[in-house]
N, CA, C and O atoms as a Tripos MOL2 file, in Angstrom:
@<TRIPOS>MOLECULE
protein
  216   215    54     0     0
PROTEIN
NO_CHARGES

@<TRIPOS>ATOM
      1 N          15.3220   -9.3310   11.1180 N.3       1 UNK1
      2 CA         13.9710   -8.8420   11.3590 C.3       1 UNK1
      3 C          13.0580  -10.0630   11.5270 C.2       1 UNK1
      4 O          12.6790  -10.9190   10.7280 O.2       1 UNK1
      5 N          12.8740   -9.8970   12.5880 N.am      2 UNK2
      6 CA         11.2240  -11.0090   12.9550 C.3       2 UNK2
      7 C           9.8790  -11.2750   11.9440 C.2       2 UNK2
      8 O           9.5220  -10.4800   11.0740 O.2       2 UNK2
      9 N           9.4670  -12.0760   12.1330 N.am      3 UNK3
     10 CA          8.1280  -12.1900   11.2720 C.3       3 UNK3
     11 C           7.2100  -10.9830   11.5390 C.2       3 UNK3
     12 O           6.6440  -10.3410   10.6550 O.2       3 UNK3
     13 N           7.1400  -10.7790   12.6990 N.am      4 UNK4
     14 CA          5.7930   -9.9940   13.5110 C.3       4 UNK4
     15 C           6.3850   -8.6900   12.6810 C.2       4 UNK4
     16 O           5.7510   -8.0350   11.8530 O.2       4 UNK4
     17 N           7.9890   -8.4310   13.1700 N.am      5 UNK5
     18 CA          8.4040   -7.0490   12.7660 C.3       5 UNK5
     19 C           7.9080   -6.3130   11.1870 C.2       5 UNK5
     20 O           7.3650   -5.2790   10.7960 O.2       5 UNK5
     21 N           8.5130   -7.6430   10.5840 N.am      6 UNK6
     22 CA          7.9830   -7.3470    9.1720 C.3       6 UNK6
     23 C           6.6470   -6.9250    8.8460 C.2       6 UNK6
     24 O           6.3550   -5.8790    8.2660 O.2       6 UNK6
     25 N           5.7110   -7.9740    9.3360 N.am      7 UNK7
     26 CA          4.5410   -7.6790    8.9800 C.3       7 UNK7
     27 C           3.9100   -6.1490    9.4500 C.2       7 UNK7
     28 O           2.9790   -5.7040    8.7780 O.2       7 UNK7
     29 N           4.4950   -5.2510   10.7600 N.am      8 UNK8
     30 CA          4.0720   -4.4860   11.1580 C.3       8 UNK8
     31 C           4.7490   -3.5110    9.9910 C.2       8 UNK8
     32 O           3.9160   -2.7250    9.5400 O.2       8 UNK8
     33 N           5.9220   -3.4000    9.4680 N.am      9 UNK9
     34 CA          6.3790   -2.5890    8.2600 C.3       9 UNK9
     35 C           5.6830   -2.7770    7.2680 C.2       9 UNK9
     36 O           5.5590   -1.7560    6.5910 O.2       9 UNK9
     37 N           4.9990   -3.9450    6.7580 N.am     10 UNK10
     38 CA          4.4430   -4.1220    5.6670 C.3      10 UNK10
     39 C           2.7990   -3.2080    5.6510 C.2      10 UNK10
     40 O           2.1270   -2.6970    4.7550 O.2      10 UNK10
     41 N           2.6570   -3.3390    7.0150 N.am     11 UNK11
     42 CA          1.1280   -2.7330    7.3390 C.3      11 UNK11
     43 C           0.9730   -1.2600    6.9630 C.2      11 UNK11
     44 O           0.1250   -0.6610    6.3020 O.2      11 UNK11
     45 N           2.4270   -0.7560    7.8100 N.am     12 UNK12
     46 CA          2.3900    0.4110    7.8410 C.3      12 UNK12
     47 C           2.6450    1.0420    6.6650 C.2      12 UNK12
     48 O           1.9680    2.0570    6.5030 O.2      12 UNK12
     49 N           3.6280    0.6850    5.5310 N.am     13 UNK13
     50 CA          3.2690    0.8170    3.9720 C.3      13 UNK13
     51 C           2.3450    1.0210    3.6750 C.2      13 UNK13
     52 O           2.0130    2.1120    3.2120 O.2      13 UNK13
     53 N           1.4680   -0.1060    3.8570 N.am     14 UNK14
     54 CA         -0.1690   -0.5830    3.1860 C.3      14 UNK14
     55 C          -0.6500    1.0040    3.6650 C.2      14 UNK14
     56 O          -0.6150    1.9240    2.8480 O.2      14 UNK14
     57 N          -1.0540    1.1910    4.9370 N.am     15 UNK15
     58 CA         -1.6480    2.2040    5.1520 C.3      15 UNK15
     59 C          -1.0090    3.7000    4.6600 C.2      15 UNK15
     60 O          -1.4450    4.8090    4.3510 O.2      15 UNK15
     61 N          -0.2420    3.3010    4.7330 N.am     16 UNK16
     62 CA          0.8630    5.3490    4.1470 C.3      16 UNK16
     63 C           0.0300    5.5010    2.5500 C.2      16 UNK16
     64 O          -0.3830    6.5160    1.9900 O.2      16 UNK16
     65 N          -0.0140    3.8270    2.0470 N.am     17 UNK17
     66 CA          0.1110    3.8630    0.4460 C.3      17 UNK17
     67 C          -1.8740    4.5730    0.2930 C.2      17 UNK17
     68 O          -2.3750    5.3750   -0.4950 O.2      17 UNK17
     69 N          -2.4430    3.8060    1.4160 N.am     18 UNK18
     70 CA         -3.6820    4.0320    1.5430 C.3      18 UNK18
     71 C          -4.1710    5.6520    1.1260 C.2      18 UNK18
     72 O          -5.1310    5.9860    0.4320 O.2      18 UNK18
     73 N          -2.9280    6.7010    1.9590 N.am     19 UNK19
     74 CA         -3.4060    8.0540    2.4650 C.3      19 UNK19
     75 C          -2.7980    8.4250    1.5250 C.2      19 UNK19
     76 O          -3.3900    9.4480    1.1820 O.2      19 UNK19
     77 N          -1.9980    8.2690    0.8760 N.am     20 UNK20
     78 CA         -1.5260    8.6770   -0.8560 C.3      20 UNK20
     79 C          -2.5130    8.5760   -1.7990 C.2      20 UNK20
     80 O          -2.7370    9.4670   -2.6190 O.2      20 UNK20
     81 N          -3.2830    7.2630   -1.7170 N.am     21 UNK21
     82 CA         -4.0740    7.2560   -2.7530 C.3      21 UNK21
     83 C          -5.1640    8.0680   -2.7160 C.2      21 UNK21
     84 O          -5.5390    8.6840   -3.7130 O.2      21 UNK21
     85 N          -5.8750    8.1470   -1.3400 N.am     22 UNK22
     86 CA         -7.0020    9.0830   -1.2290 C.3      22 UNK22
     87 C          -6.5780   10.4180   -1.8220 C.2      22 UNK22
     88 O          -7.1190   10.9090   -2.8130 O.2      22 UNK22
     89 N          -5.6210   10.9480   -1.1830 N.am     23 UNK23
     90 CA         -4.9360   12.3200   -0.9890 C.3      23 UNK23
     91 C          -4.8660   12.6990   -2.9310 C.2      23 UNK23
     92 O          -5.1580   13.7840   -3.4350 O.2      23 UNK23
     93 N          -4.4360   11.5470   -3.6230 N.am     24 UNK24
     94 CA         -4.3030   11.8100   -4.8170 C.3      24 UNK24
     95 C          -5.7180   11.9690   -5.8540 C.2      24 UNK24
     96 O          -5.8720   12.5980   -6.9010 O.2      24 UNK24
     97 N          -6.7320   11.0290   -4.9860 N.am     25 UNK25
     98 CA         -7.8040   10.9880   -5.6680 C.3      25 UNK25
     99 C          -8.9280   12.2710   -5.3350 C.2      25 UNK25
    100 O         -10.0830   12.3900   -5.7430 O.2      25 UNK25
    101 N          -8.0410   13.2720   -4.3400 N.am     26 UNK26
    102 CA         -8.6780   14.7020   -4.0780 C.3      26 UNK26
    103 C          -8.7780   15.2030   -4.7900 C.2      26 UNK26
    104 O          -9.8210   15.7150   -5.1990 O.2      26 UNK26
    105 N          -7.4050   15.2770   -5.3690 N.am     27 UNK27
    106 CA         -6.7200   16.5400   -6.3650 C.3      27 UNK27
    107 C          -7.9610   16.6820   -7.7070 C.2      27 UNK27
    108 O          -8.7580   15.8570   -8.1530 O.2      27 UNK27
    109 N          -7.7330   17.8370   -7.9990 N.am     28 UNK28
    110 CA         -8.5520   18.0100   -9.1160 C.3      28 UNK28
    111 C          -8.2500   17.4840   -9.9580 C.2      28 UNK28
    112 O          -9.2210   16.9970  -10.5350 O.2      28 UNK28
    113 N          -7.1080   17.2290  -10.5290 N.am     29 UNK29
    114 CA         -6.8070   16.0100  -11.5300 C.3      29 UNK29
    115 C          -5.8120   15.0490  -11.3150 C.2      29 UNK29
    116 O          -4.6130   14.9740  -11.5840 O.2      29 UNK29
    117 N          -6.6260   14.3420  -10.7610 N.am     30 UNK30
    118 CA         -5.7950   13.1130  -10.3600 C.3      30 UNK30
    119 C          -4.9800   12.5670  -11.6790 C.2      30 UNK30
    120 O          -5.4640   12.4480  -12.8040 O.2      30 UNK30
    121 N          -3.5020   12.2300  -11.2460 N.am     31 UNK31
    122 CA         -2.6670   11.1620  -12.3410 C.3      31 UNK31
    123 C          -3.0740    9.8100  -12.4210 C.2      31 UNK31
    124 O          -2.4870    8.9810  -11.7240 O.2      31 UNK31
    125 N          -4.0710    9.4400  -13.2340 N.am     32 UNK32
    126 CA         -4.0380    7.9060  -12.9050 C.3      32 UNK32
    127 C          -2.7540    7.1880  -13.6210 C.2      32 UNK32
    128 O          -2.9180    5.9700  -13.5540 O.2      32 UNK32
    129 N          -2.0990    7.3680  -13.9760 N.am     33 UNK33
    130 CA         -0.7480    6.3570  -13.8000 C.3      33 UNK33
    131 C          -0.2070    6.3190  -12.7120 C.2      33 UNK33
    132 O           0.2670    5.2580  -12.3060 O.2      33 UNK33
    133 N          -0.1350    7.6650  -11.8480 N.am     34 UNK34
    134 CA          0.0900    7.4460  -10.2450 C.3      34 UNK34
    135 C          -0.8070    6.5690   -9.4120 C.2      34 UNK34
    136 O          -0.4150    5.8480   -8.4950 O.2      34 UNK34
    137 N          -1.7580    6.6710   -9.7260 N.am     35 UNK35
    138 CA         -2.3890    5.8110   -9.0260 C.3      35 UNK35
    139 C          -2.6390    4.4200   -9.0660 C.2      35 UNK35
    140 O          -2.8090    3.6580   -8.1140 O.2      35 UNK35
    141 N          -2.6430    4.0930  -10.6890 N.am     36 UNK36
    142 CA         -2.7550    3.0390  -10.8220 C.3      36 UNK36
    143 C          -1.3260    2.0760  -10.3780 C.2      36 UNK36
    144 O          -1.4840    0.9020  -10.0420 O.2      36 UNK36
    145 N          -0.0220    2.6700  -10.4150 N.am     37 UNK37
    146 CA          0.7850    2.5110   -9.3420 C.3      37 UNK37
    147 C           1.2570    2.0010   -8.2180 C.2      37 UNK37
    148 O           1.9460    1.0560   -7.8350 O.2      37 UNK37
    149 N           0.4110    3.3400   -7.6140 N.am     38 UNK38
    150 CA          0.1910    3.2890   -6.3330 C.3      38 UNK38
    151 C          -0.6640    2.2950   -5.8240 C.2      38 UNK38
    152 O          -0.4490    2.0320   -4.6400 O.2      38 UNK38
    153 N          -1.5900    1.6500   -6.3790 N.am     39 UNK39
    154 CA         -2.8180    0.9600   -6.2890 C.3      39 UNK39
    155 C          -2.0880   -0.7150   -6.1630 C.2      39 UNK39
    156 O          -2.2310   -1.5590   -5.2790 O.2      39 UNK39
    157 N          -1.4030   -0.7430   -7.2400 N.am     40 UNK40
    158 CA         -0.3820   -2.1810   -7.4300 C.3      40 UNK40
    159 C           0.2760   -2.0200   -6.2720 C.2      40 UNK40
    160 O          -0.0310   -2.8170   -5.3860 O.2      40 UNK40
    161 N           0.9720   -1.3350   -6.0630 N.am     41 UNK41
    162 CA          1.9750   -1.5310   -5.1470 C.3      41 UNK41
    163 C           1.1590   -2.0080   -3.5650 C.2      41 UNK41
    164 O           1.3390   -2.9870   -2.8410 O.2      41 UNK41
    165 N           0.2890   -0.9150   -3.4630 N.am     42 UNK42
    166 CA         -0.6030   -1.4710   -2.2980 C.3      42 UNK42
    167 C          -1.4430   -3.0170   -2.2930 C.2      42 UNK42
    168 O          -1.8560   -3.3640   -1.1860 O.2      42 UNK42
    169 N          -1.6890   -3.8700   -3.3590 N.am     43 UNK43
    170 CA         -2.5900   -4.9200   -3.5170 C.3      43 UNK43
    171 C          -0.8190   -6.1480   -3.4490 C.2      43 UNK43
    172 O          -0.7570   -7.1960   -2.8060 O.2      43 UNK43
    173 N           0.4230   -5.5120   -4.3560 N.am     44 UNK44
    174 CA          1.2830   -6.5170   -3.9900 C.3      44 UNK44
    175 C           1.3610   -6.3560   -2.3390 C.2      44 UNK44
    176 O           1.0830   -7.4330   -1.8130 O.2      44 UNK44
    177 N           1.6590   -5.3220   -1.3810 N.am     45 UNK45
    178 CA          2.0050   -5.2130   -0.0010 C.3      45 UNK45
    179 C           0.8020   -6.3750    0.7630 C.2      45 UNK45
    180 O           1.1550   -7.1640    1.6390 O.2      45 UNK45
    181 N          -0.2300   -6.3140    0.3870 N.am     46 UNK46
    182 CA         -1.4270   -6.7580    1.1480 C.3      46 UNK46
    183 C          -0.8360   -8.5030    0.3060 C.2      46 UNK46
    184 O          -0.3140   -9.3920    0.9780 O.2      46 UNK46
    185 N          -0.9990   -8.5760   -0.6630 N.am     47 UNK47
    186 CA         -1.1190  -10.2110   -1.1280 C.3      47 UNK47
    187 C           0.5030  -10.3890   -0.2710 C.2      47 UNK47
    188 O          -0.0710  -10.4130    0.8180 O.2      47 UNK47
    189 N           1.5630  -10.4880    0.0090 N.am     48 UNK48
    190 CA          2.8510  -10.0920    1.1690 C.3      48 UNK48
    191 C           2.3490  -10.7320    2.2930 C.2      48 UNK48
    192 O           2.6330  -11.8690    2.6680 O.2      48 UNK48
    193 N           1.3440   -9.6930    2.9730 N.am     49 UNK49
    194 CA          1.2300   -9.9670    3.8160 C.3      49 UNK49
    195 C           0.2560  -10.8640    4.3440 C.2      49 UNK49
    196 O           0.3440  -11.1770    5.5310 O.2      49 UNK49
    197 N          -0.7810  -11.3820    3.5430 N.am     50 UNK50
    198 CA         -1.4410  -12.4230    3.5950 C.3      50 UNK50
    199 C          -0.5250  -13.8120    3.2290 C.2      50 UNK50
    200 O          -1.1160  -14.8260    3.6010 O.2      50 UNK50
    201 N           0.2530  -13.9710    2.8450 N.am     51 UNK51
    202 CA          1.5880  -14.8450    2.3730 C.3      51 UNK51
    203 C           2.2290  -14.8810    3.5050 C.2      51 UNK51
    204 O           2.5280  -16.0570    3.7080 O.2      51 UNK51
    205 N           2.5190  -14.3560    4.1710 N.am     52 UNK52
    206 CA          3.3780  -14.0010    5.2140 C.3      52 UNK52
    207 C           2.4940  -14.9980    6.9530 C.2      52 UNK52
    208 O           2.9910  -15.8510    7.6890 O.2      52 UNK52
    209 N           1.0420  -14.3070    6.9850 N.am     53 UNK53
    210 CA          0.3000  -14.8620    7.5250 C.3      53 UNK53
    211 C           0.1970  -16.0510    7.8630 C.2      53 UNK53
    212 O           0.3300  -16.3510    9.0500 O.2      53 UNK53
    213 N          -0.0530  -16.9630    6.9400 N.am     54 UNK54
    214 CA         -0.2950  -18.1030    6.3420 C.3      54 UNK54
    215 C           0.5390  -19.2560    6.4590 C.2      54 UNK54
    216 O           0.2440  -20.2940    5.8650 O.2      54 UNK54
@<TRIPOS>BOND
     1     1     2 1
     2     2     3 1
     3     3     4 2
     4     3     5 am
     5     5     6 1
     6     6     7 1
     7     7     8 2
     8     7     9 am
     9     9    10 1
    10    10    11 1
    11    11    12 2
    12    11    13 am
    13    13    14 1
    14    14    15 1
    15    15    16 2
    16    15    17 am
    17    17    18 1
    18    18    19 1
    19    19    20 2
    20    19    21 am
    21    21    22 1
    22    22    23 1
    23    23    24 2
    24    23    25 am
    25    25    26 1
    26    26    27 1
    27    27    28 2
    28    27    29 am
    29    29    30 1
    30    30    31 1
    31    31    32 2
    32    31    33 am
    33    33    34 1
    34    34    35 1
    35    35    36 2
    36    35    37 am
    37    37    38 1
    38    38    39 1
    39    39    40 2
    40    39    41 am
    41    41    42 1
    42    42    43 1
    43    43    44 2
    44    43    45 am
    45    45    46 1
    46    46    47 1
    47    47    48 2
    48    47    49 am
    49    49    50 1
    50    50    51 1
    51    51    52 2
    52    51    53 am
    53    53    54 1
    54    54    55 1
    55    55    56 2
    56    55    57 am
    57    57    58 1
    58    58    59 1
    59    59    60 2
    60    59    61 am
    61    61    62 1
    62    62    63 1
    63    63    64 2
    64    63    65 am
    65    65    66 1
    66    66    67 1
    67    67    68 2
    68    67    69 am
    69    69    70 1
    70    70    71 1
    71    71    72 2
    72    71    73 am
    73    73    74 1
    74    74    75 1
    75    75    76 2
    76    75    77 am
    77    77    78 1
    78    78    79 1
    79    79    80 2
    80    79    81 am
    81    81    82 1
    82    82    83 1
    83    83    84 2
    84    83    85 am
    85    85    86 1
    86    86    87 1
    87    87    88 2
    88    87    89 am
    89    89    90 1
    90    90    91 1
    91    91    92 2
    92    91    93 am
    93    93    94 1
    94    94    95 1
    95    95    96 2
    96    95    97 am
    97    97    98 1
    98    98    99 1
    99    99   100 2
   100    99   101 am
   101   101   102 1
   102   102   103 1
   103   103   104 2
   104   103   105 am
   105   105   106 1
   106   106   107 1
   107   107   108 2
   108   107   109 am
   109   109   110 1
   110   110   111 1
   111   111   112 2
   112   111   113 am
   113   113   114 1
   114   114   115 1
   115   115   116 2
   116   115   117 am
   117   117   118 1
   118   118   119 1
   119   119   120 2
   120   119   121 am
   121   121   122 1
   122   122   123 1
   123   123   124 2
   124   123   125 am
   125   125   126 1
   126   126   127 1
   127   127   128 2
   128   127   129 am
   129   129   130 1
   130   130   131 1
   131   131   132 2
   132   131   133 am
   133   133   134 1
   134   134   135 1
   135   135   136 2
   136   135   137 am
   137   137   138 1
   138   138   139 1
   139   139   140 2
   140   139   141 am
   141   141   142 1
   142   142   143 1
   143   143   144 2
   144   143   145 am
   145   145   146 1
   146   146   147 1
   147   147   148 2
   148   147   149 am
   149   149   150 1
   150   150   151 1
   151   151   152 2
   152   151   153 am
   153   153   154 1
   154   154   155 1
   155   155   156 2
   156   155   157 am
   157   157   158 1
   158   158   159 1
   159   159   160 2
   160   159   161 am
   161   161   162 1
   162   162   163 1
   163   163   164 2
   164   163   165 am
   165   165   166 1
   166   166   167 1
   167   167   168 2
   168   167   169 am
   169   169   170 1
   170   170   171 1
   171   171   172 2
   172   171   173 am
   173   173   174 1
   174   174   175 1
   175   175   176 2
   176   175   177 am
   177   177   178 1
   178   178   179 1
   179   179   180 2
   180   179   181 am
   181   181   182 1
   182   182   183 1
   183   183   184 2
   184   183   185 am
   185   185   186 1
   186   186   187 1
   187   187   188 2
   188   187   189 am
   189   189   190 1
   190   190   191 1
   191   191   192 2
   192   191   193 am
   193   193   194 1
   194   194   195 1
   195   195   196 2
   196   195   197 am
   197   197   198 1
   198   198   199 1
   199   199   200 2
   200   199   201 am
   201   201   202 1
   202   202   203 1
   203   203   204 2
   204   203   205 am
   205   205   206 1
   206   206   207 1
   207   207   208 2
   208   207   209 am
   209   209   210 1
   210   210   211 1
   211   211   212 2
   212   211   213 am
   213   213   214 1
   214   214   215 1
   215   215   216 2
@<TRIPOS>SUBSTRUCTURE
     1 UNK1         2 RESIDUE 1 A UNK
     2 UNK2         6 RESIDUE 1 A UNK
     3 UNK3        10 RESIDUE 1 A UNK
     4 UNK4        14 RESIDUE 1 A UNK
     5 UNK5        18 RESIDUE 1 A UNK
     6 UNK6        22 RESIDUE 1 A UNK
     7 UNK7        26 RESIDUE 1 A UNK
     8 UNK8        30 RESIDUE 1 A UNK
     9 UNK9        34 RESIDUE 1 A UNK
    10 UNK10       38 RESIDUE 1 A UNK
    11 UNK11       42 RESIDUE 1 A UNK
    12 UNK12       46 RESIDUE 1 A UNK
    13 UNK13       50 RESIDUE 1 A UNK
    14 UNK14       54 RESIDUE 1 A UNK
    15 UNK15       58 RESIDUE 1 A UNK
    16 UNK16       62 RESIDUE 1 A UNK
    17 UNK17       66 RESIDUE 1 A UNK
    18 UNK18       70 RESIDUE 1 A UNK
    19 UNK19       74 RESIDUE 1 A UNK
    20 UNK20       78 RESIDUE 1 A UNK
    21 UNK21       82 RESIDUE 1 A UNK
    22 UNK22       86 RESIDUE 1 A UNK
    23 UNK23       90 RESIDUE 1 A UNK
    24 UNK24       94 RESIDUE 1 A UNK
    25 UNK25       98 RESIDUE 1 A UNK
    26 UNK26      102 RESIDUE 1 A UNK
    27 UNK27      106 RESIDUE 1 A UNK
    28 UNK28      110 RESIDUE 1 A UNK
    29 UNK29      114 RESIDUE 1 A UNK
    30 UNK30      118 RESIDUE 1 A UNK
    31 UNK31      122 RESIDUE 1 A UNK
    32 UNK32      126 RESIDUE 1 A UNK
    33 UNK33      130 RESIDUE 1 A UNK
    34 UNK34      134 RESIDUE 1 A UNK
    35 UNK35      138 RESIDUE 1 A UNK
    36 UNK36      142 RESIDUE 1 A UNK
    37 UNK37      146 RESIDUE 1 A UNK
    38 UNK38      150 RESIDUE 1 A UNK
    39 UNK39      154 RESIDUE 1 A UNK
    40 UNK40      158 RESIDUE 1 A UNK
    41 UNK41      162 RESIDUE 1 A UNK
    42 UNK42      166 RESIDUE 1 A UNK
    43 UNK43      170 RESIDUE 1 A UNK
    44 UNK44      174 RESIDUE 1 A UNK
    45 UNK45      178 RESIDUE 1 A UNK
    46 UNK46      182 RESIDUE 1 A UNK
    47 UNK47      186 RESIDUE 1 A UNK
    48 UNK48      190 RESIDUE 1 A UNK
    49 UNK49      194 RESIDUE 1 A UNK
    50 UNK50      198 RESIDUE 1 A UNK
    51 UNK51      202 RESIDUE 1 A UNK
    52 UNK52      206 RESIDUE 1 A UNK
    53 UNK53      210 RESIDUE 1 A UNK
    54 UNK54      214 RESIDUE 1 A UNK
């Protein structure tokens, strides 16, 4: 897998993880252990891909 390739998988994570989190923060009672989670996982994908960048 290419650099470019990667980074376009890494993006597209970032953003899926994005529409999870909203989607979760609808719900009437949101899990924040899910989210808080979900939240890590999205800030490691982004610090990735700024690493990656660079």
């Amino acid at each position: 897998m290419n650099l470019q390739s990667h980074l376009e998988t890494l993006q597209g994570r970032h953003a899926n993880l994005e529409l999870k989190i909203a989607a979760e923060g609808r719900r009437p009672s949101p899990d924040s252990t899910t989210l808080a989670r979900m939240k890590l996982e999205k800030l490691r994908l982004k610090e990735e891909m700024e690493r990656l960048r660079s």
